[in-house]
N, C-alpha and C positions, 0 to 999 in steps of 0.2 A: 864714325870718328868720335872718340872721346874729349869733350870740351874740357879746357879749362875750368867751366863751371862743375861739369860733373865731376870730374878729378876732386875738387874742393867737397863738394856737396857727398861725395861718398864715407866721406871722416866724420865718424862721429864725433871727435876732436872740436874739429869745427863747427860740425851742426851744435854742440853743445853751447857753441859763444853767438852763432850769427841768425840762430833759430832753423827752422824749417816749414813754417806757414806766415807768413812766407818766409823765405831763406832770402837772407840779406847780401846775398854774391851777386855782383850788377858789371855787366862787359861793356868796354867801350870809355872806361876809366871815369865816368857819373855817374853817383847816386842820386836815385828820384828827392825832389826837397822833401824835409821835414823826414827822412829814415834815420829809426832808431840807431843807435851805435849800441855795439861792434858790429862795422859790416867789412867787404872785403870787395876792393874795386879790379875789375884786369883789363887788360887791354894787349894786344900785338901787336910789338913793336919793332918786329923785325921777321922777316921770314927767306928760311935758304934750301930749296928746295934741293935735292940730293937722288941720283940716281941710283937703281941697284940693278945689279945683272938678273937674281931668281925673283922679282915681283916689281910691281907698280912701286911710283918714283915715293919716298917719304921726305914729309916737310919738316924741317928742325927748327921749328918757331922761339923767336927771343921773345920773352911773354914779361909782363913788368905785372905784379901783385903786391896790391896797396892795402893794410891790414890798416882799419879805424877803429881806435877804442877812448872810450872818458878818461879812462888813466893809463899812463904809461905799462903797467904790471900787465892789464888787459893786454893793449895792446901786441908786446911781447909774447903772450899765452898764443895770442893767433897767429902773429907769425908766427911762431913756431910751429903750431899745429897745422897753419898752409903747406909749409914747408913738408913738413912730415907725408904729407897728402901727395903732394906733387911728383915728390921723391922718393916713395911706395915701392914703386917697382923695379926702382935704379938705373932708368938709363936717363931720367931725368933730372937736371944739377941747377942747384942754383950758382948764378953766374959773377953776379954782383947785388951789394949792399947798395943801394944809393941814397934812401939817407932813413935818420929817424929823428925826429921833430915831433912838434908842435904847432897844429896848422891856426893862424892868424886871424882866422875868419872864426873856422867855426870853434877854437879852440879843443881839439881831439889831438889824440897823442895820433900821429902816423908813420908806421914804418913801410919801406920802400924797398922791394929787391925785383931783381930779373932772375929768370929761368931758361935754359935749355929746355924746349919739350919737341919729344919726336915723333911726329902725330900722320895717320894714312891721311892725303891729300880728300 
């Protein structure tokens, strides 16, 4: 099965902003303290498993990907570049925006969307 992480980590897009020794994509929607920005946090927040008549059942997981960068322009660069990543091979959509801010604590600009992804159990 193709994670979510890997899906991200295969973009050059994205390795370009979140590195790749280490690559800054972290499951479970925490970043370890003290990581650098831009990283990208995910988490599953929903899952609908679905039957098919010619093979094993497929899950269509609602996935939520959280883009952190210092300034908003970052910021943006990585969504869009998640996005792009996600949605590669077209059966996978993003679903909804849910927000883009300014977070309070650590002051990083973060944008917020959900995904369709249709992933073998």
């Amino acid at each position: 099965m193709t994670t979510v992480a890997q899906l991200l980590a295969a973009a050059d897009a994205v390795k370009a902003l979140v590195g790749t020794n280490p690559i800054r994509i972290f499951q479970w929607g925490r970043a370890p303290a003290n990581v650098a920005a831009p990283y990208i946090l995910w988490s599953v927040v929903g899952d609908s498993p679905e039957n098919t008549l010619d093979g094993p059942a497929m899950d269509n997981l609602r996935v939520q990907i959280d883009c952190y960068a210092a300034t908003g322009a970052v910021c943006d660069q990585l969504a869009r570049a998640a996005r792009a990543a996600v949605e590669l091979d077209g059966e996978n959509v993003m679903i909804s925006l849910n927000r883009a801010d300014q977070d309070e604590t650590t002051n990083l600009f973060r944008d917020s969307r959900d995904y369709s992804l249709w992933v073998d159990p």
